[in-house]
N, C-alpha and C positions, 0 to 999 in steps of 0.2 A: 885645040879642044877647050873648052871652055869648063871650068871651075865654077861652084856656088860656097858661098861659106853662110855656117849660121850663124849670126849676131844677136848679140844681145844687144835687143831694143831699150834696155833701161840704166845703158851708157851712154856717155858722150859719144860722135860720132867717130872714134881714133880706132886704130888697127887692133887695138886691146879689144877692144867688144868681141872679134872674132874667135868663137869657140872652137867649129870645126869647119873643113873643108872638106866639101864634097863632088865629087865629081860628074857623080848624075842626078840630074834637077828632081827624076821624080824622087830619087832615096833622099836628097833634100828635105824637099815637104813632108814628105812621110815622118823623117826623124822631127823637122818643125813640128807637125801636128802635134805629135805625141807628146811632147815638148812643152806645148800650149797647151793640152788637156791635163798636164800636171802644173800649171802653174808658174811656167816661165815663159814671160816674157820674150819671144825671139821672132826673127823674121828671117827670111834667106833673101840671100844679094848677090847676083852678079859679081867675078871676079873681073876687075879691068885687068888690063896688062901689066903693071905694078906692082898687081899685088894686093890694091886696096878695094874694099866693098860698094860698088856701085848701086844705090838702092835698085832695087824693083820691086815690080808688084807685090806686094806684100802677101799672105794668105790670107785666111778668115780668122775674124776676131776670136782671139779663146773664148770667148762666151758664148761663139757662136755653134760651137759644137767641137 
């Protein structure tokens, strides 16, 4: 089963960025969105096998809605 975690985009790219893990992609974005319409900074990634945040697709820019 595959893991997402939300990251803080306005850290270095280390394991610490990682806030939360979640395990379903859409409740992911959804908590990102909200996330981003308050003003933080975060992106959801991919968990590899390790453990560590694999980028992916980013969402939409906070400014963008």
């Amino acid at each position: 089963m595959e893991s997402f975690a939300l990251v803080d985009r306005s850290r270095a790219a280390v394991r610490e960025q990682i806030l939360l893990i979640v395990e379903d992609r859409k409740a992911a974005d959804e908590m990102a969105r909200e996330l981003r319409r308050r003003g933080h900074p975060v992106d959801v990634r991919e968990l590899d096998d390790d453990g560590g945040a694999r980028r992916t697709k980013a969402g939409p820019h906070p400014a963008a809605g």
